[in-house]
VEXRO-537023 format. One record per residue (C-alpha): x, y, z. Coordinates in steps of 0.5 Angstrom, whole numbers, padded with zeros to 4 digits, always signed. Each point is the difference from the previous one (the first is absolute). Example, Ala and Ser with C-alpha at 12.3 -4.5 7.8 and 13.67 -1.06 7.14 Angstrom:
BEGIN
+0025-0009+0016;+0002+0007-0002;
//
This chain:
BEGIN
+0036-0061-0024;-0004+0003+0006;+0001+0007+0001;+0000+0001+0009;-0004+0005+0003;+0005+0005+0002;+0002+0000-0008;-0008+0002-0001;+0001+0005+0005;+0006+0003-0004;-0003+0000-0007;-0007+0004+0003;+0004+0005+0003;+0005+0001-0006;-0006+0000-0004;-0003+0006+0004;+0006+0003+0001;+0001+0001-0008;-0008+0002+0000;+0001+0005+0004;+0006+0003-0003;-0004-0001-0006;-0006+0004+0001;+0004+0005+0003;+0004+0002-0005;-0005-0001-0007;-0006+0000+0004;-0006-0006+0001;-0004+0001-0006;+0005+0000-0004;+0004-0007+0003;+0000-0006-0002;+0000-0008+0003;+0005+0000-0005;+0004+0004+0001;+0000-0001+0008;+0002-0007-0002;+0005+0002-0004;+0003+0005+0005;+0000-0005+0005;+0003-0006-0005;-0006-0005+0001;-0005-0002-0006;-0007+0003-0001;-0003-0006+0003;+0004-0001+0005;-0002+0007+0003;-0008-0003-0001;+0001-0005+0005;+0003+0005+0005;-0006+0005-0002;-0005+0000-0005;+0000+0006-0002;+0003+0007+0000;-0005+0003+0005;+0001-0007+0005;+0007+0001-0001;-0001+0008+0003;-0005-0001+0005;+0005-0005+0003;+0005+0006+0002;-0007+0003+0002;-0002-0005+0005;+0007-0001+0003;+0001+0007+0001;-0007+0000+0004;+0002-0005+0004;+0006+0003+0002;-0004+0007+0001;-0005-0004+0005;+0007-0003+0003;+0003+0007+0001;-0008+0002+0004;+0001-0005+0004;+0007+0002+0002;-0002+0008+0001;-0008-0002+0004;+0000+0000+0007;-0006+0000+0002;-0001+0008+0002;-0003+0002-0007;-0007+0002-0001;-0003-0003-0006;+0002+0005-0004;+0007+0000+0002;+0000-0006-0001;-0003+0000-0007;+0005+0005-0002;+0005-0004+0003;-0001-0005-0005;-0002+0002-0006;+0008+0004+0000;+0004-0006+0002;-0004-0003-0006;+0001+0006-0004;+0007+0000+0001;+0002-0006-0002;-0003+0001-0006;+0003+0006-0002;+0005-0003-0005;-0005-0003-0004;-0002+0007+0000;+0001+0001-0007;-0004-0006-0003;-0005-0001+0006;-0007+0004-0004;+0000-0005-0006;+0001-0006+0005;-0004+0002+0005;-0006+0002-0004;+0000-0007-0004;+0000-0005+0005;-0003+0005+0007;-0006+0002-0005;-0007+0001+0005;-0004-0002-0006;-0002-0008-0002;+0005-0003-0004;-0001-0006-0005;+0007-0001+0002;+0003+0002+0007;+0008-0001+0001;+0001-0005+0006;+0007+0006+0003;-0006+0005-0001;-0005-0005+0004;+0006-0001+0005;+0002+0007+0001;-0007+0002+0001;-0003-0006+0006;+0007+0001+0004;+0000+0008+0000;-0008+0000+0003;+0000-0006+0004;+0006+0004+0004;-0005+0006-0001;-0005-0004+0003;+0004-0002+0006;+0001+0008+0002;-0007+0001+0000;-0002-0006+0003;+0007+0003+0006;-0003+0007+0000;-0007-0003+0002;-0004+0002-0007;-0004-0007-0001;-0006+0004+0000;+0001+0002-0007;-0002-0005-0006;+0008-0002+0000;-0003-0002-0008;-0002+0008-0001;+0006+0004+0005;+0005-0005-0004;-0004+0002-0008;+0002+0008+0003;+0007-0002+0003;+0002-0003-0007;-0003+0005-0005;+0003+0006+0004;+0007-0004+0001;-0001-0001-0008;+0000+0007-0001;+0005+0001+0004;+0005-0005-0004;-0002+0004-0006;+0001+0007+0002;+0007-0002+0003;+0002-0004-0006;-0001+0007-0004;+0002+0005+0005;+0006+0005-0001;-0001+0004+0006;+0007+0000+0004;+0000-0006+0005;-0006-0002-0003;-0003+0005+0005;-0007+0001-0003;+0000-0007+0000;+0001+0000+0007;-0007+0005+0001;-0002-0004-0003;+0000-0007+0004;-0001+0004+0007;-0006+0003-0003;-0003-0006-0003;+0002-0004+0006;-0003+0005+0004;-0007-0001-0004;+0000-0007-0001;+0000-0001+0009;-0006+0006+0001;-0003-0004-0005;-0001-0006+0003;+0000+0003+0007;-0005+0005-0001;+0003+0005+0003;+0008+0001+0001;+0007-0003+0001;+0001-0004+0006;-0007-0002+0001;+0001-0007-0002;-0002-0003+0008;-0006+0003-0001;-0004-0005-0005;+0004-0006+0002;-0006-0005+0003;
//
């Protein structure tokens, strides 16, 4: 009996649904697909052919997560900002939309967002990365900054956004305060850098 999309769509949601509680409640590490298969009354095999692996399954909730983030910026955007507001704007309507994978994100994160080479790259992990940047790429591009190698400000963008998400993982600060200086000051870091000078220059290096 085949089984119909809407049924797949059910399973892979129920799937996440009991990993997340999963993770939250026993921690990622210690987790199993075993577990999470049980938990969610299916076989071991049959979660394989929803994700390959613990990881996948984890930087799905990711990826969903990031594109609701970039929905929500394209909702708040209008127009007025500066490349640094805009970025800010950005990077918090993602942040937030993370924020109740808050727990578990670090070890998530750093296994399938890793910069360095990989023998092998998990394909969510890929996902998440090319679409969070192309929408970087097309505020730069917005704000006139075409002067700059898109290959060199993008390399700078992610590296800082990384040592955001890794600093934001593990912040205790109320509010996540020190996580919030930290984005403004990177921010504004990353937009002198590639301006050369300060915040609102972007005109000036637009050929």
């Amino acid at each position: 009996m085949r089984i119909s999309q809407q049924a797949k769509e059910e399973t892979r949601t129920r799937i996440q649904k009991t990993a997340a509680e999963l993770f939250l409640s026993q921690g990622f590490e210690t987790t199993t697909t075993r577990d999470i298969a049980g938990a969610a009354k299916l076989a071991t095999g049959t979660l394989f052919n929803y994700f390959p692996s613990k990881e996948t399954l984890a930087m799905s909730m990711v990826t969903e997560a990031f594109r609701l983030g970039i929905a929500d910026y394209q909702k708040r955007r209008n127009d007025t900002e500066n490349l640094e507001e805009e970025l800010f704007l950005f990077v918090s309507a993602n942040l937030r939309r993370l924020r109740p994978l808050r727990p578990f994100l670090g070890p998530v994160l750093e296994r399938s967002l890793s910069p360095f080479p990989r023998k092998t790259i998990c394909p969510e992990g890929e996902t998440t990365r090319t679409e969070h940047l192309d929408s970087i790429g097309k505020i730069l591009v917005r704000h006139g900054f075409i002067a700059t190698p898109e290959h060199v400000a993008i390399t700078i963008y992610w590296s800082l956004f990384l040592g955001i998400l890794a600093f934001w993982t593990n912040d205790e600060s109320p509010h996540q305060q020190a996580s919030q200086a930290l984005i403004d000051y990177s921010l504004q870091m990353f937009v002198q850098t590639i301006s050369g000078t300060h915040a609102d220059a972007g005109a000036d290096h637009a050929e």
